[in-house]
C-alpha positions in Angstrom: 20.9 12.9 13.1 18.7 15.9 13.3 20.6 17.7 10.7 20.5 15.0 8.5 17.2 14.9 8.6 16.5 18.6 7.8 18.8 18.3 5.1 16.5 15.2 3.4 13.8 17.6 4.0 14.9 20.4 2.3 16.1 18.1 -1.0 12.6 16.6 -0.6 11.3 20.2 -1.4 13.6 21.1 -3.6 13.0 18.0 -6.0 9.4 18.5 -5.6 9.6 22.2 -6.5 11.9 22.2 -9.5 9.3 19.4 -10.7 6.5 21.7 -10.6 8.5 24.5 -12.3 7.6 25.0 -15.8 4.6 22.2 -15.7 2.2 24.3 -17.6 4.9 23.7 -20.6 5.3 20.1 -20.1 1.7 18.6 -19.8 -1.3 18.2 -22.4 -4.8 18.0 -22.9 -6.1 14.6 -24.3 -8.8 12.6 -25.0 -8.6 8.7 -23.8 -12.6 7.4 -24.7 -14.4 10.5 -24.9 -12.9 11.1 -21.6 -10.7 14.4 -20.8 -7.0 13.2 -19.4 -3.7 15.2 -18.7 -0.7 13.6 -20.0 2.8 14.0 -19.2 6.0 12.8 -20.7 9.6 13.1 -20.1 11.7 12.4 -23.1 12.9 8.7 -23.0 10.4 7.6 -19.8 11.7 4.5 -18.0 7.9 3.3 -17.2 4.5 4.8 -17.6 1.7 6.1 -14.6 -1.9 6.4 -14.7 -2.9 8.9 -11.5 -6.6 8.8 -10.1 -7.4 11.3 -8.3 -10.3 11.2 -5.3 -13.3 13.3 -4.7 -15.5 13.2 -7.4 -12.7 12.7 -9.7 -13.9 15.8 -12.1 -10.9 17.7 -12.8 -12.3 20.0 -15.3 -9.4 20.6 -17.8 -9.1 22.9 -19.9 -7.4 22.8 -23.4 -4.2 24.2 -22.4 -4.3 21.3 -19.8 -5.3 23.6 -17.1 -7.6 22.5 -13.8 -10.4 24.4 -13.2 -11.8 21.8 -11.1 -11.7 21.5 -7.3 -8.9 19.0 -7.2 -6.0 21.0 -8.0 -4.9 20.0 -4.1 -5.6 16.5 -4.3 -2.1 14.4 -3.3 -1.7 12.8 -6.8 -2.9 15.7 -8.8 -0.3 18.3 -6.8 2.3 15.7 -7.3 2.1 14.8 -11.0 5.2 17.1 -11.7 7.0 14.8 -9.4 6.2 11.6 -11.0 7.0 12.9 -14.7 10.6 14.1 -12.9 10.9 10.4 -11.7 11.2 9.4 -15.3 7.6 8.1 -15.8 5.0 9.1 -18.6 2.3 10.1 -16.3 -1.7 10.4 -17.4 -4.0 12.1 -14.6 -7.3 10.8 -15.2 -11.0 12.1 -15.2 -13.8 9.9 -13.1 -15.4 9.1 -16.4 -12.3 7.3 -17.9 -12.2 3.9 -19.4 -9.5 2.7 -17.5 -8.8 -0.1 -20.0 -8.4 2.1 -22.7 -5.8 4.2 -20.5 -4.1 1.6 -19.9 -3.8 0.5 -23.6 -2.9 4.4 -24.3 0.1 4.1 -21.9 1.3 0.9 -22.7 2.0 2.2 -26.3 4.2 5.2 -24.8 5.7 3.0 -22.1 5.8 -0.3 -20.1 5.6 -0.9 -17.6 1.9 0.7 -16.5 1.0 1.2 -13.0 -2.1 2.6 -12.0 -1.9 5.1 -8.6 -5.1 5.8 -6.9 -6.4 7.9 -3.8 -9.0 8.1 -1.8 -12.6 7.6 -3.7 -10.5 7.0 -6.8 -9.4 3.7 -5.5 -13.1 2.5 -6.1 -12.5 3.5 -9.6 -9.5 1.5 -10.0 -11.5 -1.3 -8.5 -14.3 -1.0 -11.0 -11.9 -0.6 -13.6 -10.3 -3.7 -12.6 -13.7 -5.7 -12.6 -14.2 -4.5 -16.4 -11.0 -6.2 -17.4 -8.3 -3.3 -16.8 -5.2 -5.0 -16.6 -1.9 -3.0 -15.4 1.0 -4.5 -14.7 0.6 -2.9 -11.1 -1.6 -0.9 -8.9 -0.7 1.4 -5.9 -3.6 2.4 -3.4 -3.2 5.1 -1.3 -5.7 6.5 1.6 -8.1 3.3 0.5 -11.4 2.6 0.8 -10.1 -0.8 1.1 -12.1 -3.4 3.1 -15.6 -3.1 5.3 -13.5 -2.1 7.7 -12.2 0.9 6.9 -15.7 2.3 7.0 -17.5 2.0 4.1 -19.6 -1.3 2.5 -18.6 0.5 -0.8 -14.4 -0.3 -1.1 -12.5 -2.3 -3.0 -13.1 -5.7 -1.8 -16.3 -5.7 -2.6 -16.1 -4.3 -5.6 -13.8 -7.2 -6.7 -15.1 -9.7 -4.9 -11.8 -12.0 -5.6 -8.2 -10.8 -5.6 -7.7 -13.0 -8.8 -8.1 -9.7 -10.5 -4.7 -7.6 -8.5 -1.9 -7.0 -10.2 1.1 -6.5 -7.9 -0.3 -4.1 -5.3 1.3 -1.8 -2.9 -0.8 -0.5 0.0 0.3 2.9 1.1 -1.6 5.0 4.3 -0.8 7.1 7.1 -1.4 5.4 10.7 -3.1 8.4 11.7 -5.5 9.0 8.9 -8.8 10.2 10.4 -10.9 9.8 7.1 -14.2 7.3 8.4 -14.2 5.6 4.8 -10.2 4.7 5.3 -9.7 3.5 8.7 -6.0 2.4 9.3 -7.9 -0.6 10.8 -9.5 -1.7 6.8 -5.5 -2.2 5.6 -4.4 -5.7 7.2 -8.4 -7.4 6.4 -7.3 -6.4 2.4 -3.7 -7.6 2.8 -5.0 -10.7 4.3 -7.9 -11.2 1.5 -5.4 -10.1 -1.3 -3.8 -14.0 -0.7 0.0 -12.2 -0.9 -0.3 -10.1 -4.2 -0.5 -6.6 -1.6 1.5 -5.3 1.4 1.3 -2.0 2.9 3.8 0.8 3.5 2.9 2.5 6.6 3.8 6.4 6.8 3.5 8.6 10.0 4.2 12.8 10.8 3.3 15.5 8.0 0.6 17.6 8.7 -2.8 17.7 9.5 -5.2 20.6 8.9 -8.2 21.3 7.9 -11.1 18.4 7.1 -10.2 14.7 7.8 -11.1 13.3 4.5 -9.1 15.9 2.7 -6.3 16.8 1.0 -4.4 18.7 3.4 -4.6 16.2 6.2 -2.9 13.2 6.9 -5.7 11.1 4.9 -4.2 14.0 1.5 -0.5 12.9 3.2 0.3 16.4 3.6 3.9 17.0 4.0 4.6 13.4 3.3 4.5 14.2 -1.4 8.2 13.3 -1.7 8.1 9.7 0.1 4.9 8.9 -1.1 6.2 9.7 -4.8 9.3 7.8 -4.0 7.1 4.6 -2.9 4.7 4.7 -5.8 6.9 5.6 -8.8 9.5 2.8 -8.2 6.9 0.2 -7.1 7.4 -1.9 -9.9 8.9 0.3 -12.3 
C-alpha cells in the first residue's frame, strides 16, 4: 500500500510539472472591464474556469502575461497550468475584476463556468455574487466562510441569503491555522447554504512558513494535484 501511494505521488508531480512546462507559451494578457486577466486555453476545452486568487488579489501582469506581483505562490495562481492540462479554459483574475463580465467572457469560450476562489478571494466571489454574477458553479477553498471562521467580513455576510450559490463545493484542510478560516466556520456555511454546498475535507501536505499563507496548509501545500482534481471536475 505504501508503494502505491508513492507511486500516486510521483504521477501527481509529474502531471503537475509537465503542466507547468512551456506555460509562458500557452497563456495571455487580457483585458475583461478595464481589468488585467490571464487567460488560458487548451484547444477544444471541455468547460471553462475563472481562478481568484487571495491576498490582495493584485497580480501585476505584465503584457507577455507575466506576474510581477506577489502572488506568483498563491495555490490557484501556481496551479493554473494544471487546470488548462485538465481540459478547461482557465482566466486568473485581478481583485479589480467585474466578475460578471468574466463570467460572460468565459461563457462565450466555454460552458460550463465555474468560479475557484482562495482565501480573501472568496470575499470577492461573494461580492461578485451579490452584484448578480451568476456561474454555473463556485468552488471555495481556505474560506472566509461564516463568523466563525474568524472574521465578521466572509461570505455569509456578504450574501446575506444562499439564494444567490450556484452549486458549491467547500474544500479546506482540517489543520488550517489561518484565524480568518477556522476549520470550525465550514459546517455553520454548509448548514446556512440550505444543501446547495458540502465540503471536501483534506489532511497531510506541508506546513511552513506563515499560517495564512501559501506555503502552509491554509496555501494546501503539497496537496495542488487533489485539490486540482476536486475543483476542475466539480461540475464540469
Amino acid at each position: 500500500m505504501k508503494r502505491r501511494h508513492v507511486r500516486l505521488a510521483s504521477l501527481v508531480a509529474a502531471i503537475l510539472f509537465m503542466a507547468g512546462a512551456g506555460l509562458a507559451d500557452a497563456q495571455e494578457a487580457v483585458s475583461i472591464g478595464g481589468s488585467e486577466a490571464l487567460l488560458l486555453k487548451p484547444a477544444n476545452p471541455r468547460g471553462s474556469v475563472i481562478l481568484m486568487p487571495g491576498g490582495n488579489g493584485n497580480l501585476k501582469i505584465g503584457r507577455d502575461g507575466s506576474i510581477h506581483g506577489g502572488l506568483a505562490r498563491n495555490q490557484l495562481v501556481r496551479t493554473r497550468g494544471a487546470y488548462r492540462a485538465a481540459g478547461l479554459a482557465v482566466l486568473v483574475v485581478d481583485a479589480g475584476v467585474d466578475l460578471s463580465a468574466a463570467v460572460k467572457y468565459m461563457a462565450a469560450i466555454k460552458r460550463p463556468v465555474s468560479v475557484v476562489a482562495t482565501s480573501r478571494g472568496t470575499l470577492r466571489a461573494a461580492r461578485g455574487l451579490a452584484h448578480g454574477a451568476r456561474p454555473d458553479a463556485l468552488v471555495l477553498t481556505s474560506g472566509f466562510l461564516s463568523d466563525e471562521s474568524g472574521s465578521r467580513e466572509n461570505v455569509m455576510n456578504i450574501l446575506h441569503s444562499p439564494q444567490a450559490l450556484p452549486p458549491t463545493l467547500v474544500i479546506h484542510h482540517r489543520h488550517d491555522g489561518c484565524h480568518f478560516t477556522s476549520p470550525a466556520g465550514v459546517d455553520p456555511f454548509i448548514r446556512w447554504s440550505a444543501g446547495r454546498a458540502r465540503v471536501v475535507w483534506l489532511d497531510g501536505g506541508g506546513d511552513n512558513g506563515k499560517p495564512c499563507k501559501a506555503q502552509s496548509h491554509h496555501g494546501f501545500k503539497g496537496l495542488d494535484g487533489k485539490v486540482v482534481a476536486l475543483a476542475a471536475h466539480f461540475h464540469n
